[in-house]
MDAnalysis code that builds the backbone (N, CA, C; Angstrom):
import MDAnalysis as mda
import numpy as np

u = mda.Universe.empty(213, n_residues=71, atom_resindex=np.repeat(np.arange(71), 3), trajectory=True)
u.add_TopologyAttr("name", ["N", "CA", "C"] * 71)
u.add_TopologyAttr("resid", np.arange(1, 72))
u.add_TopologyAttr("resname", ["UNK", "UNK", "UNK", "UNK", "UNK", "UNK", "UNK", "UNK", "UNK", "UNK", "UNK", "UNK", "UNK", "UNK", "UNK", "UNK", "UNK", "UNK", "UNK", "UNK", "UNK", "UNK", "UNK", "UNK", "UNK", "UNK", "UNK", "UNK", "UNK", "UNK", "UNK", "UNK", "UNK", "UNK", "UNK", "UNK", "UNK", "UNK", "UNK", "UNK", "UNK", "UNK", "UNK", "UNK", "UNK", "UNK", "UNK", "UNK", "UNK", "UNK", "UNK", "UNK", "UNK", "UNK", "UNK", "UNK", "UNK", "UNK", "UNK", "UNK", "UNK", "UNK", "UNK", "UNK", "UNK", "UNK", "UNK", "UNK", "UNK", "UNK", "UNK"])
u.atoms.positions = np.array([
    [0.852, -1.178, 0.000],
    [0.000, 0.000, 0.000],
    [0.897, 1.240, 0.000],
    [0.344, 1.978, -0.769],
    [0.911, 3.055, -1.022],
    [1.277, 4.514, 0.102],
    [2.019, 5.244, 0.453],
    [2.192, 6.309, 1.124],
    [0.647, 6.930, 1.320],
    [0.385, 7.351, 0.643],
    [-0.945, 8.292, -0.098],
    [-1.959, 7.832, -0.116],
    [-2.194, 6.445, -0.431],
    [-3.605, 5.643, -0.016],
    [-3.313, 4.962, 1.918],
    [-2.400, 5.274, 2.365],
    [-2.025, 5.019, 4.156],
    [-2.861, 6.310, 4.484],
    [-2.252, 7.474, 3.691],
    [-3.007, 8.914, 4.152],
    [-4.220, 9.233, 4.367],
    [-4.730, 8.694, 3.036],
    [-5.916, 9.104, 2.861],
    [-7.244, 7.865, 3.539],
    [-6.998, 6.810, 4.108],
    [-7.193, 6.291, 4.482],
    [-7.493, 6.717, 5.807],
    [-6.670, 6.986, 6.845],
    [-6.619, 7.264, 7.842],
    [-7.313, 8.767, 8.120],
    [-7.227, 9.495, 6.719],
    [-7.811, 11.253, 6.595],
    [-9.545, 10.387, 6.724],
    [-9.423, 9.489, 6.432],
    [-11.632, 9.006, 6.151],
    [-11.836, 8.934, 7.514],
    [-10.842, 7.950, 8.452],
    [-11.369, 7.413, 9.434],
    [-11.405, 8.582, 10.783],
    [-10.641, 9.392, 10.466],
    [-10.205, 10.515, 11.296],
    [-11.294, 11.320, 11.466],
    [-12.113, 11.784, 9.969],
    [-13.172, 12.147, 9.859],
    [-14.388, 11.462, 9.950],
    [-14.186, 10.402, 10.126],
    [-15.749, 9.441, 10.019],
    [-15.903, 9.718, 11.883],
    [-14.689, 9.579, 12.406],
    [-14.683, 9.950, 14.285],
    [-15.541, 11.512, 14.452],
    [-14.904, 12.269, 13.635],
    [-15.902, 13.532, 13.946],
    [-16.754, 13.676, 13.700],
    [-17.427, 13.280, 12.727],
    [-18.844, 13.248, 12.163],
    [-19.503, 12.194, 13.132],
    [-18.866, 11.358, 13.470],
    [-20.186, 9.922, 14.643],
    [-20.303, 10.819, 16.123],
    [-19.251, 11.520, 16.480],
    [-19.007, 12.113, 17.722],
    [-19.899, 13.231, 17.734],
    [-19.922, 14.085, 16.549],
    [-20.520, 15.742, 16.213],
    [-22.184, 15.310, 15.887],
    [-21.988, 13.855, 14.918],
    [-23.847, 14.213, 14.740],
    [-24.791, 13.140, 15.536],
    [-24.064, 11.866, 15.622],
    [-24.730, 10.696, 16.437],
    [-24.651, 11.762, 18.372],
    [-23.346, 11.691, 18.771],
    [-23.201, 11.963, 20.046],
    [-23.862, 13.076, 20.517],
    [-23.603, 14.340, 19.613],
    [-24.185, 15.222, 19.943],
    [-24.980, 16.028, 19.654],
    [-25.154, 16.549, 18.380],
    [-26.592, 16.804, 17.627],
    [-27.366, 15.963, 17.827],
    [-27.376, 14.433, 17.563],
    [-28.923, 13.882, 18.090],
    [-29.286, 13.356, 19.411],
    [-28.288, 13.842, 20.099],
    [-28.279, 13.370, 21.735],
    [-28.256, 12.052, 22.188],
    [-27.751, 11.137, 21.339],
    [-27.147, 9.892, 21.467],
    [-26.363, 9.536, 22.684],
    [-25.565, 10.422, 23.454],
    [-24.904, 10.212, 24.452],
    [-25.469, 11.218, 25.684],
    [-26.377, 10.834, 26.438],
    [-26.226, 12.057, 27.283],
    [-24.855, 12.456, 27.901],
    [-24.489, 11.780, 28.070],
    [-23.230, 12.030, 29.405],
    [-22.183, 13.348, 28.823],
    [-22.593, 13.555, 27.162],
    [-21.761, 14.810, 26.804],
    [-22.176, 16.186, 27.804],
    [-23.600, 16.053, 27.456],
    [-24.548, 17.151, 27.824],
    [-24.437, 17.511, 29.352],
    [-24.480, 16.245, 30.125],
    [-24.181, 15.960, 31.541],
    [-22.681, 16.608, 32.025],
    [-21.721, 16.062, 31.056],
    [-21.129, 17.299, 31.712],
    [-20.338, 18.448, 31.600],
    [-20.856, 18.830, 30.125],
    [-21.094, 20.308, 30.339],
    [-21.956, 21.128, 31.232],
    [-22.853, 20.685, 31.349],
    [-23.945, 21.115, 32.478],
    [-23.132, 20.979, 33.691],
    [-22.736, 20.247, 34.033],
    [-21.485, 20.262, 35.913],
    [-20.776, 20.864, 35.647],
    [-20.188, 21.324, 34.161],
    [-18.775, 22.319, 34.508],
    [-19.353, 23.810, 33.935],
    [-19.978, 24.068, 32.945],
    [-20.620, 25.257, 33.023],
    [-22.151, 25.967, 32.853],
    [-22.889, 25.253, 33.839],
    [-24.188, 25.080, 34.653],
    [-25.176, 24.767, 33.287],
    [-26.111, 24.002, 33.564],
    [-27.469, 23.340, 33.007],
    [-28.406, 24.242, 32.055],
    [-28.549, 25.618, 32.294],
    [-29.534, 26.146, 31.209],
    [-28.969, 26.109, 30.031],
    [-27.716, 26.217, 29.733],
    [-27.036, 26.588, 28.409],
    [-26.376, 24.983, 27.600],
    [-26.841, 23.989, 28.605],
    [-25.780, 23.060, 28.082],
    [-25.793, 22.094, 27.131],
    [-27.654, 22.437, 26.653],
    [-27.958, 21.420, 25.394],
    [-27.600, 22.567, 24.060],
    [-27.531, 23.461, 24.366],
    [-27.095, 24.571, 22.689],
    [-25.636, 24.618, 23.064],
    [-24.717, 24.623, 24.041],
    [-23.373, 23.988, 23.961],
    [-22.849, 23.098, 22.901],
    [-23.968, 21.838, 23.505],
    [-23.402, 20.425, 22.767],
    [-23.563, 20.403, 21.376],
    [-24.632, 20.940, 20.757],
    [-25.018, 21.085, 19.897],
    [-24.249, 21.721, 19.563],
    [-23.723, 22.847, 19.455],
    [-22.824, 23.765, 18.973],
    [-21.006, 23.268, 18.651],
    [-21.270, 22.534, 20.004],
    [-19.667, 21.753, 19.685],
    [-19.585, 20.698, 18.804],
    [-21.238, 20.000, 18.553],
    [-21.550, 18.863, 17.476],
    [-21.600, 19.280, 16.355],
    [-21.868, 20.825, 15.706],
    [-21.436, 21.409, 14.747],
    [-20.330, 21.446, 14.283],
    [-19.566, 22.146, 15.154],
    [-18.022, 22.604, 15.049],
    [-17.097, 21.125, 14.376],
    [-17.690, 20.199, 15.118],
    [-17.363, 18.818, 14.806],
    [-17.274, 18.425, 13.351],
    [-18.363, 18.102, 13.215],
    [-19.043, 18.049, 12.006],
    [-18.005, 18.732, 10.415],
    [-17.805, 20.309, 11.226],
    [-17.709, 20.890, 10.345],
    [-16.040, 20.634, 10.196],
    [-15.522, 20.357, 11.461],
    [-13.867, 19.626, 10.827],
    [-13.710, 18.325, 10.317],
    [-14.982, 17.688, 10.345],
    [-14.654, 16.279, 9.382],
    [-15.158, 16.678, 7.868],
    [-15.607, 18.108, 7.482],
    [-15.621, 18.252, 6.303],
    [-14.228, 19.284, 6.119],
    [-13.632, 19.750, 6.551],
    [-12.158, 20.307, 6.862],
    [-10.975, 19.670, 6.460],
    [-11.484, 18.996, 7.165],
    [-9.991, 18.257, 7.572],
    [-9.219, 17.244, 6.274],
    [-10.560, 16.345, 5.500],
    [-10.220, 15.356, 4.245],
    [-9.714, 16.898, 3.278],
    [-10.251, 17.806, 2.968],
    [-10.236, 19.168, 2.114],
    [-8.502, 19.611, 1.693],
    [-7.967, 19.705, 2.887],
    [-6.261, 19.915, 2.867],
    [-6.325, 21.471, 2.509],
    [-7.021, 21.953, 2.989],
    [-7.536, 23.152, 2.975],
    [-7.080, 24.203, 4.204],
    [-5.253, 24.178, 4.344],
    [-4.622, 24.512, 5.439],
    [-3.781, 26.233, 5.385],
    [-4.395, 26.795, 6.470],
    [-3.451, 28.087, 6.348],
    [-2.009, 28.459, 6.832],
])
């Protein structure tokens, strides 16, 4: 196997982690225990648009990251 297909290989799986983590875990609330504890470390009203927000951010580096789209 090639240098470049090792790369890009590992660029899928790298991103397939952020996308299961960003939209299963936390956009569809698959895991509470994310939500749980953000809520103990920076209190309960704010902590389901947190997760959500960090399940974005997620999301949006597993479309990033395969791109090579670096400054």
């Amino acid at each position: 196997m090639t240098k470049k297909a090792v790369n890009s290989i590992l660029t899928i799986v790298i991103a397939s982690v952020w996308v299961v983590n960003g939209l299963y875990c936390k956009i569809l609330g698959a895991v509470p225990r994310h939500e749980h504890i953000v809520a103990e470390i920076l209190g309960s009203p704010h902590a389901k648009l947190i997760i959500v927000a960090i399940g974005f951010s997620e999301v949006a580096l597993a479309v990033w990251f395969p791109s090579c789209f670096y400054v």
